[in-house]
KEKE-3310 file (N, C-alpha, C; in steps of 0.2 Angstrom, whole numbers, plus 5000, padded with zeros to 4 digits):
npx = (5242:5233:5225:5218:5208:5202:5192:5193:5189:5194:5185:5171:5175:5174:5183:5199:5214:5225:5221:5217:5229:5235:5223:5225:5237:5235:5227:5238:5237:5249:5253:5243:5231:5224:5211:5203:5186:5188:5197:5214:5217:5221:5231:5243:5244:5241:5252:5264:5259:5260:5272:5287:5279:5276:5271:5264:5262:5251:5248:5231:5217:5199:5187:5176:5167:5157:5144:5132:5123:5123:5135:5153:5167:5183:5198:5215:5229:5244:5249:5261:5262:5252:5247:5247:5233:5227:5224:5218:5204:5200:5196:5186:5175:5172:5168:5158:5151:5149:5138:5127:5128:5122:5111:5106:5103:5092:5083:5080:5079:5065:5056:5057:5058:5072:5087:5104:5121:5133:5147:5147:5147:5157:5167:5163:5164:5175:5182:5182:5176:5160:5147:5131:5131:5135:5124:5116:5120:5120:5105:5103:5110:5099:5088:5080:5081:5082:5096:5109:5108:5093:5090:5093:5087:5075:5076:5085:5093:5092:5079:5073:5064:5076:5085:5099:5107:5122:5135:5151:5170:5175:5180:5192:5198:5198:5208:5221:5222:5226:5236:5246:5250:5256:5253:5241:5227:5213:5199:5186:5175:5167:5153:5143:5142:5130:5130:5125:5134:5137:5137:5146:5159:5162:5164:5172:5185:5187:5187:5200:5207:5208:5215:5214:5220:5220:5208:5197:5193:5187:5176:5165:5153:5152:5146:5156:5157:5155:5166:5176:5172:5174:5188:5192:5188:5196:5207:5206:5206:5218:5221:5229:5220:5215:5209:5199:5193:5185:5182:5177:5175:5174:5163:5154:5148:5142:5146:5159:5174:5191:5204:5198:5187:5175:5164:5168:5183:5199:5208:5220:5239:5243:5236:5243:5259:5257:5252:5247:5261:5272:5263:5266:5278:5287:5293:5290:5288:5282:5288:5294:5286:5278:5268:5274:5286:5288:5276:5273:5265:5250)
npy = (4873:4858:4840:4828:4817:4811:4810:4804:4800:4785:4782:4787:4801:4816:4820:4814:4805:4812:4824:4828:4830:4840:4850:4851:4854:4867:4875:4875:4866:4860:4848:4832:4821:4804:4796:4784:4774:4760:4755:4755:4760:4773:4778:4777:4786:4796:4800:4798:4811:4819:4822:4833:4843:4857:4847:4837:4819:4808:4791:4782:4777:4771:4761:4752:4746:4733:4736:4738:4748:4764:4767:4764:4770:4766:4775:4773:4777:4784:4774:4761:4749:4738:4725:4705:4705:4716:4717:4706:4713:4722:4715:4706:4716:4724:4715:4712:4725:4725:4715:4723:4733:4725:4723:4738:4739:4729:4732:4747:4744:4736:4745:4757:4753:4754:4748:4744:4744:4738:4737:4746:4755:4758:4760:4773:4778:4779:4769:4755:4753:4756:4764:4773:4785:4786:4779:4790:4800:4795:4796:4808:4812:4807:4812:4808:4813:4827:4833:4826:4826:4824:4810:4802:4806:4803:4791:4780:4783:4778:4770:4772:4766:4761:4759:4747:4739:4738:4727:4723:4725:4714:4721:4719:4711:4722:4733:4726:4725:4737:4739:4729:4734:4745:4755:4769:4765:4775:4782:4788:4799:4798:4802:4797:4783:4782:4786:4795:4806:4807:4796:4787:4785:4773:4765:4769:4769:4754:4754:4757:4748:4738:4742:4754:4768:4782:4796:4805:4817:4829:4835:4839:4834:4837:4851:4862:4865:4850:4842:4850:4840:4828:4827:4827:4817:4806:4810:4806:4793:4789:4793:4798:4813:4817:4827:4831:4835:4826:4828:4827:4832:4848:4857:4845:4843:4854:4860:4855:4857:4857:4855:4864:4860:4855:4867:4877:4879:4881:4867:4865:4863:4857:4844:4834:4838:4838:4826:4815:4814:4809:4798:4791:4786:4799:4802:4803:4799:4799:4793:4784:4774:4758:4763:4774:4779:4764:4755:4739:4732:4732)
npz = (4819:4817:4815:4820:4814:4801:4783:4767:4748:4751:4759:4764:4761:4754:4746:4737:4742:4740:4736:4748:4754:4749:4751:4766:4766:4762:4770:4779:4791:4803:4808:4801:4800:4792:4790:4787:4785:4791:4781:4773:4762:4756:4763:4756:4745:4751:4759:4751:4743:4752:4752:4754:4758:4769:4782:4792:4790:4798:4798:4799:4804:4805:4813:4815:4828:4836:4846:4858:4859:4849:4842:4841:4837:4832:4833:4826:4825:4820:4810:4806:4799:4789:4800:4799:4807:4808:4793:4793:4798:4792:4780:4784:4791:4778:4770:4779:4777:4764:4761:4768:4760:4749:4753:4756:4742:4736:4744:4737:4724:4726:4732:4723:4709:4704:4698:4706:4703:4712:4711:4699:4706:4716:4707:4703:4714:4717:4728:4738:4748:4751:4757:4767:4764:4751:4744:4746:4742:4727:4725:4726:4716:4705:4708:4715:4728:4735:4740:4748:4763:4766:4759:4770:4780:4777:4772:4774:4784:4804:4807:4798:4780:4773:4781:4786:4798:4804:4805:4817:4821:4832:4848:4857:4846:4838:4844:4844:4833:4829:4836:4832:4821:4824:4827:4838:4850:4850:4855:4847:4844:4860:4863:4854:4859:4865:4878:4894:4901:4914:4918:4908:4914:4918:4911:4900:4910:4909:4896:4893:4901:4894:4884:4876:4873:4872:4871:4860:4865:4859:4847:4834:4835:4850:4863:4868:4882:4886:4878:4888:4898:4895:4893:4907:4912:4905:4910:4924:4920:4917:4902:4888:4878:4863:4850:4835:4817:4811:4798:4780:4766:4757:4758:4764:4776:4786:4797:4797:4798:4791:4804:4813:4827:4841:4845:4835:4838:4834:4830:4843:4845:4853:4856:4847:4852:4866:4868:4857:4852:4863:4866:4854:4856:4858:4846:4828:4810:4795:4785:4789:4788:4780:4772:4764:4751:4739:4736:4743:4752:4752)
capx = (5235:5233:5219:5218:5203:5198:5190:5195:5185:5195:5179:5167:5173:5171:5191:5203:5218:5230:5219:5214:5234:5233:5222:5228:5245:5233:5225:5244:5239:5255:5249:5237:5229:5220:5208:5197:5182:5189:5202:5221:5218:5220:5237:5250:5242:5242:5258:5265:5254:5262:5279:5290:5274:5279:5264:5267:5257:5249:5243:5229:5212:5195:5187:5169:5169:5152:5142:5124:5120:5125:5142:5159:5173:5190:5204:5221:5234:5254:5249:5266:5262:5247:5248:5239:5229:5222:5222:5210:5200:5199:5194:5180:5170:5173:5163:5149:5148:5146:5133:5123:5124:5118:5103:5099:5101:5089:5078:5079:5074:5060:5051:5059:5061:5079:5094:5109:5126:5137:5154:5148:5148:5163:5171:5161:5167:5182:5182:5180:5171:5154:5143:5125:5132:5137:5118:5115:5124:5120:5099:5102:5107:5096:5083:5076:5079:5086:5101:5111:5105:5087:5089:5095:5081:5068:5076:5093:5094:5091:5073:5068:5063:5082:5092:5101:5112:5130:5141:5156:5172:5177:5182:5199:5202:5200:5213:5225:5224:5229:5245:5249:5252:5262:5245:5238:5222:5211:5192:5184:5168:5162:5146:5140:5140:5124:5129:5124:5142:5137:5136:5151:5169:5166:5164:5182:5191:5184:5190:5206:5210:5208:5220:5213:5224:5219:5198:5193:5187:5184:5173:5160:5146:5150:5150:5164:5159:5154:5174:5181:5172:5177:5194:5195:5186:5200:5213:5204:5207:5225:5219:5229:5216:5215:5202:5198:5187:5177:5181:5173:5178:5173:5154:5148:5144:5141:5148:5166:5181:5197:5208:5193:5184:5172:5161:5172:5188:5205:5214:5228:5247:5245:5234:5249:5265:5257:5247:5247:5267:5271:5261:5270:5286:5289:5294:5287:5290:5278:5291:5297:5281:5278:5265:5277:5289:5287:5271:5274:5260:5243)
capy = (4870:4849:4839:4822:4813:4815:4806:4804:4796:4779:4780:4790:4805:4818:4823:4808:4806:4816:4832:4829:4831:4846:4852:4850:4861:4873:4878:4876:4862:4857:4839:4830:4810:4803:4791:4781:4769:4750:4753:4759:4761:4779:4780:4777:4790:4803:4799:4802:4818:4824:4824:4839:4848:4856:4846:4830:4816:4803:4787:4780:4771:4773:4755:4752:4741:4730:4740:4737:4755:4768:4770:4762:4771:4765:4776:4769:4783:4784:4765:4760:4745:4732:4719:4702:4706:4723:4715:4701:4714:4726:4710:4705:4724:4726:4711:4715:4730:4724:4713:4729:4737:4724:4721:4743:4741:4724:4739:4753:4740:4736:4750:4763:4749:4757:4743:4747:4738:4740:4735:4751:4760:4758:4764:4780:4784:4775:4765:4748:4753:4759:4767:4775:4792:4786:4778:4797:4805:4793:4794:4813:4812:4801:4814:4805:4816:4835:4833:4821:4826:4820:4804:4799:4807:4800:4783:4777:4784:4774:4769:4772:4761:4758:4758:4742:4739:4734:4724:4728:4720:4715:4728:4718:4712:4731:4736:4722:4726:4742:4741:4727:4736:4750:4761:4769:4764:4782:4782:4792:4806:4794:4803:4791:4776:4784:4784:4800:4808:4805:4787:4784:4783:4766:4761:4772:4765:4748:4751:4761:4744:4734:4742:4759:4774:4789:4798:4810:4821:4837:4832:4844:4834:4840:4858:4864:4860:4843:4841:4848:4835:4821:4827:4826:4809:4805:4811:4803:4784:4788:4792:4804:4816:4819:4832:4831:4837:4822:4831:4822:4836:4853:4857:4839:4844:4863:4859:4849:4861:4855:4860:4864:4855:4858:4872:4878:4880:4877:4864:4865:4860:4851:4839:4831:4841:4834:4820:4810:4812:4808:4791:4786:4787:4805:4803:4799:4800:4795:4792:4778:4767:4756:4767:4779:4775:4758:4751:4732:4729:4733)
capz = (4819:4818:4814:4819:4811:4793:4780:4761:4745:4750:4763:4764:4761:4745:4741:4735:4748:4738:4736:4755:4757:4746:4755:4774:4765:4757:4775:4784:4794:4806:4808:4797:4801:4788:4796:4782:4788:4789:4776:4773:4755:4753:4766:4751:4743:4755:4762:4744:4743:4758:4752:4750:4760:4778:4784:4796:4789:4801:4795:4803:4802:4811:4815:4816:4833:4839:4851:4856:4857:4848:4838:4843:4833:4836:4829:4825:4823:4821:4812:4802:4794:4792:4802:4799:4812:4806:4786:4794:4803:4786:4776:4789:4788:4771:4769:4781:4773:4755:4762:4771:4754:4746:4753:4754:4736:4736:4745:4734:4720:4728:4732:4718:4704:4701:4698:4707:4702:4717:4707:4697:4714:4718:4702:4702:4719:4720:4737:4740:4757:4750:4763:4767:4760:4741:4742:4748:4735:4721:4727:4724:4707:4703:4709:4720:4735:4733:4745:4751:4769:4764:4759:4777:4783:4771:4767:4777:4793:4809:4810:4790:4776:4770:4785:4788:4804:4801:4812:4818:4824:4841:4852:4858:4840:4836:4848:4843:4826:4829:4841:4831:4814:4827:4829:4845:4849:4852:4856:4843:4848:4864:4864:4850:4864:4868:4887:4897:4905:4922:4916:4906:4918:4920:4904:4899:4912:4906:4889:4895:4905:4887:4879:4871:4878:4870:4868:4856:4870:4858:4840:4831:4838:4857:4864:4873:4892:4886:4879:4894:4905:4893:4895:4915:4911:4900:4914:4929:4918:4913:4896:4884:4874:4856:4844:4827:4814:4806:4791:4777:4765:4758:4760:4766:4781:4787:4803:4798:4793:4793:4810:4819:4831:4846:4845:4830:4840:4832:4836:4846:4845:4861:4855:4845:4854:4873:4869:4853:4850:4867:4865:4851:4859:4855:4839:4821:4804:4791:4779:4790:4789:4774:4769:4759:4745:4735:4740:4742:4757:4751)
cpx = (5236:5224:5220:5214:5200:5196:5191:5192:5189:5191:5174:5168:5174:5179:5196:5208:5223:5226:5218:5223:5236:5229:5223:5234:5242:5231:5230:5242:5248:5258:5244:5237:5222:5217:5202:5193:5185:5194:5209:5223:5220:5228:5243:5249:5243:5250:5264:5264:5259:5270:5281:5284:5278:5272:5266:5262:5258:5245:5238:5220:5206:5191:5180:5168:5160:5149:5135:5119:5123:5130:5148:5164:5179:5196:5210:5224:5241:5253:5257:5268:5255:5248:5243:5232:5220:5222:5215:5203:5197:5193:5186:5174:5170:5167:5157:5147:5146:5139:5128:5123:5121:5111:5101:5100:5096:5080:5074:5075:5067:5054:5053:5061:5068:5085:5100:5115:5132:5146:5153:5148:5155:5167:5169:5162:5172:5186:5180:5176:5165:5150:5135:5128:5133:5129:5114:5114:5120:5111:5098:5103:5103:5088:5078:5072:5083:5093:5101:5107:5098:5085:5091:5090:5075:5070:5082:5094:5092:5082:5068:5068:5071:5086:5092:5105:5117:5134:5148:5162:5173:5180:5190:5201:5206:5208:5219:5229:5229:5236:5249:5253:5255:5260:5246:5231:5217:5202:5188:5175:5166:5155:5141:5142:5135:5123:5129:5133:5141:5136:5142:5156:5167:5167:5172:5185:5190:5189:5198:5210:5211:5212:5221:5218:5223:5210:5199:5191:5182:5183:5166:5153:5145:5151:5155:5165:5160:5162:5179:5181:5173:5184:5195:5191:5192:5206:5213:5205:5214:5225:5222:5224:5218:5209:5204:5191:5181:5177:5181:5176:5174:5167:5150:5147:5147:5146:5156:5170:5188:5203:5204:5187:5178:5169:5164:5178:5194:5207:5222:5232:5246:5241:5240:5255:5265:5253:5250:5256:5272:5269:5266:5277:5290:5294:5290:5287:5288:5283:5295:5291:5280:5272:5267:5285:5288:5285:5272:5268:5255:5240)
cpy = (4862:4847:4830:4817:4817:4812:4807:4799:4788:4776:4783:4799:4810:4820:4817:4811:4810:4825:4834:4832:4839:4850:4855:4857:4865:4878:4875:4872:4861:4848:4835:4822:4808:4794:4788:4777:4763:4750:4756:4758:4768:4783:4781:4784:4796:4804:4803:4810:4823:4827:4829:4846:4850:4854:4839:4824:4810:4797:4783:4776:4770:4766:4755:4745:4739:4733:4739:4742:4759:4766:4768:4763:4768:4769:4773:4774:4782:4775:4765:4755:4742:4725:4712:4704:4712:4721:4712:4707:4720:4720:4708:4712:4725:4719:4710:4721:4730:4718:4719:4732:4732:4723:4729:4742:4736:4732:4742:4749:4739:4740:4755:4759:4751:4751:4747:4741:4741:4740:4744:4758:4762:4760:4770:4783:4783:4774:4759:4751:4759:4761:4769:4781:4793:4783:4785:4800:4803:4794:4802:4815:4810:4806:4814:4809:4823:4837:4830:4819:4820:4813:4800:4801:4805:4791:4778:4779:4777:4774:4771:4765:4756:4756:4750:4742:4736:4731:4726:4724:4718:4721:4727:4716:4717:4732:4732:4723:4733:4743:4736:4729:4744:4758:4763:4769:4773:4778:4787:4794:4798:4795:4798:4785:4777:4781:4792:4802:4807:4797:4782:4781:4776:4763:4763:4767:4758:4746:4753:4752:4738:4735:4749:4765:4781:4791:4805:4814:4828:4834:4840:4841:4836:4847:4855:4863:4852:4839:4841:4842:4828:4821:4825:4818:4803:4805:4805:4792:4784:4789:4798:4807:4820:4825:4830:4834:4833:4823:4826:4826:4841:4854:4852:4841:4853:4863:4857:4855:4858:4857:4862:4860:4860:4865:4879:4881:4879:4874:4864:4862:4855:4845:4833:4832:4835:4829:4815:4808:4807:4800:4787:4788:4792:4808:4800:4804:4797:4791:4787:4772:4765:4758:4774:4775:4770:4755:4744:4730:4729:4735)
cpz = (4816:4817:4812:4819:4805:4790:4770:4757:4746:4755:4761:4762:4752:4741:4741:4741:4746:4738:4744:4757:4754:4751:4763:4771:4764:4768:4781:4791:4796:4805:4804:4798:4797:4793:4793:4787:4787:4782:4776:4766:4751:4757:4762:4747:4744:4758:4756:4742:4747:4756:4750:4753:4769:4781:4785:4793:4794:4799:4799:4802:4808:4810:4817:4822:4834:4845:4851:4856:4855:4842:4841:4837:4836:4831:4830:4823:4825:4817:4805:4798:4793:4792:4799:4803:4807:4797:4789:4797:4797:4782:4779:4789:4783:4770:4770:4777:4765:4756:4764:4765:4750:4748:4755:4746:4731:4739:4742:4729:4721:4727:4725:4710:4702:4705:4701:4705:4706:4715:4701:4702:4716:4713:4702:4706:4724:4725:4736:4746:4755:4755:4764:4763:4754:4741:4744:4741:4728:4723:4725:4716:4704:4704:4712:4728:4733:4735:4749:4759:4769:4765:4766:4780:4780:4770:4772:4783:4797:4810:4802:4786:4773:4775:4787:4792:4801:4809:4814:4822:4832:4843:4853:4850:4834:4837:4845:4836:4824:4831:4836:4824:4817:4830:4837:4845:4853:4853:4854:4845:4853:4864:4860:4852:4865:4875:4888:4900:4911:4923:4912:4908:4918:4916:4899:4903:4912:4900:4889:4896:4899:4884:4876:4875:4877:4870:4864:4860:4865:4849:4838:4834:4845:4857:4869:4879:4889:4885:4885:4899:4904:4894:4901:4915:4911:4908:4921:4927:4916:4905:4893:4879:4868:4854:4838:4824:4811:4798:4784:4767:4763:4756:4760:4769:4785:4795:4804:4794:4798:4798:4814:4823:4834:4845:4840:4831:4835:4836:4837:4845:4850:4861:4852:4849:4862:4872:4866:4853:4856:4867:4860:4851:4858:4850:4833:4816:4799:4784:4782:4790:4781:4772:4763:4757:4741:4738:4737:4747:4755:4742)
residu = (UNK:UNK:UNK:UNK:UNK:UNK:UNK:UNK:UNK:UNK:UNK:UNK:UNK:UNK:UNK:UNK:UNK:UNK:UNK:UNK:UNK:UNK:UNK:UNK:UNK:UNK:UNK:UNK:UNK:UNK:UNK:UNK:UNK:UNK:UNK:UNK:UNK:UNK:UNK:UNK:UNK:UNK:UNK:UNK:UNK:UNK:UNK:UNK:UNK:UNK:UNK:UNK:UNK:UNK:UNK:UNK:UNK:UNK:UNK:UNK:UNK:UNK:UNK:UNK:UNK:UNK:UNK:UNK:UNK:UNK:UNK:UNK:UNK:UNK:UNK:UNK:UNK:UNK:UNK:UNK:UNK:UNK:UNK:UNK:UNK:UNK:UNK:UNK:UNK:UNK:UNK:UNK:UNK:UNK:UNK:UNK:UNK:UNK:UNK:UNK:UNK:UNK:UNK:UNK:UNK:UNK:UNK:UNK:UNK:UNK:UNK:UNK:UNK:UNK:UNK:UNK:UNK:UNK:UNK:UNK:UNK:UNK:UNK:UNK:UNK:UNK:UNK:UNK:UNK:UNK:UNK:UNK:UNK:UNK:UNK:UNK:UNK:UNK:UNK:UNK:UNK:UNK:UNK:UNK:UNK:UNK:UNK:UNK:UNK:UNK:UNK:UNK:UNK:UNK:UNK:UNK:UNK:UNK:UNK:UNK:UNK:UNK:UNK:UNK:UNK:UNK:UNK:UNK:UNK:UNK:UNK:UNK:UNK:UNK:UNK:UNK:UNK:UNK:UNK:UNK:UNK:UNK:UNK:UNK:UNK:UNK:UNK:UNK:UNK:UNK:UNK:UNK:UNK:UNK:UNK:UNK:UNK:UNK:UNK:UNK:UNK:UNK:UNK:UNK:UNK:UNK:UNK:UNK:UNK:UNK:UNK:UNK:UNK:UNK:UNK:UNK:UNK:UNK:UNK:UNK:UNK:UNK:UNK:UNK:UNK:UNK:UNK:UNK:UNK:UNK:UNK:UNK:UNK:UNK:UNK:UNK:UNK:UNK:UNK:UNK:UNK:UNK:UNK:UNK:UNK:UNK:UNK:UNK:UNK:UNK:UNK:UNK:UNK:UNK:UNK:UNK:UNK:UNK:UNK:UNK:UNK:UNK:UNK:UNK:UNK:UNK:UNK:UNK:UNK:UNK:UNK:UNK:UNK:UNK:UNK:UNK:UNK:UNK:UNK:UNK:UNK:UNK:UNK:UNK:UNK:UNK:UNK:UNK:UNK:UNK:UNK:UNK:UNK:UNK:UNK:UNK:UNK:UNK)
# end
């Protein structure tokens, strides 16, 4: 069992990158790809973590790309250092998004007179890459709202009082960022383009032809026809096909367990064995990326 898309508190999600690797060994994952938002803050860490585990670590990075509808993820997987490129490209959404939190927390103030101090954000849930879900989290304790859920639905979501849009990098600087730091550039859940499936091939073999090589065909948010037909999507561009879980970590979401994907399938060997390994040249060895032993880079 393999799982390559996860998230760890160096983004969004709730288990620090060392217990996320803990974990991954605990439920004998094969494969494991830590894949923060817009950061490579939590790869030394888990890298580290890994060691000494029979558990393959992948370090990798999911890329919040400029898109006019929807959701444009970009995963970076197999990445073995960071390049200028993908540093400029961290430093630039790291800063739109400390701009987008400040103004919900300009927001909350407003309507809810409650002060936020975003530097104390960041230490309580120690990420540089603050999000809607720590304004979740923290709006629950705070007792505002009962569960995290809530407050996206009451306050943050797309089309409430708090939600702010965020920007997002180029599409080809994405890509660039990624091959150049040693990555393969993957196209993570496409459904979140908000294009219909009888409307998207041209838009893959669009992004195929730019550079991206791999899609996410199989995510928690699609069923199982909808995967397979992104796959033959996938095949028909020349595109290798990945799964993952999204996993965020243990009971954020009812939906996200680790190793499982799509309609709560396991994921397969062959996602990594035929696919992803294959890509990156048919081999890899996290213990060869400046990501593990004597962190000098980041």
């Amino acid at each position: 069992m393999i799982d390559l898309h996860s998230h760890s508190s160096a983004s969004d999600g709730a288990m620090s990158p060392a217990e996320s690797a803990g974990y991954a060994a605990d439920r004998k994952l094969r494969v494991w790809a830590l894949t923060d938002h817009d950061t490579v803050d939590g790869l030394f860490e888990a890298a580290s973590a890994c060691d000494g585990k029979p558990l393959a670590f992948v370090p990798g990075i999911e890329i919040n790309v400029a898109w006019p509808t929807g959701e444009f993820h970009l995963l970076g997987l197999g990445l073995r250092c960071v390049s200028a490129e993908l540093r400029a490209t961290i430093e630039f959404l790291t800063e739109d998004r400390r701009e987008r939190n400040s103004r919900i927390a300009d927001m909350i103030f407003r309507d809810k007179g409650i002060r936020i101090d975003l530097k104390e954000m960041e230490a309580r849930f120690s990420t540089r890459q603050l999000g809607r879900p720590h304004f979740a989290r923290m709006l629950a304790g705070l007792g505002i709202v009962k569960k995290p859920q809530e407050a996206f639905d009451k306050f943050l979501g797309s089309g409430r009082p708090w939600y702010v849009p965020h920007g997002g990098e180029d599409v080809d600087a994405a890509i660039s960022a990624i091959v150049t730091s040693g990555g393969i550039p993957v196209l993570a859940h496409p459904r979140s383009l908000y294009i219909s499936l009888n409307k998207i091939s041209p838009v893959i073999e669009n992004l195929r032809s730019r550079g991206i090589l791999g899609l996410e065909a199989f995510h928690p948010c699609v069923r199982i026809n909808e995967g397979h037909r992104l796959e033959e999507i996938a095949r028909n561009c020349g595109m290798f096909v990945t799964a993952g879980s999204d996993f965020h970590g243990k009971g954020v979401r009812a939906d996200r367990h680790l190793g499982f994907t799509a309609g709560g399938l396991k994921i397969e060997d062959r996602f990594w064995d035929e696919e992803l390994l294959p890509a990156l040249g048919g081999t890899f060895d996290y213990k060869d990326t400046e990501f593990f032993g004597k962190r000098t880079v980041f």
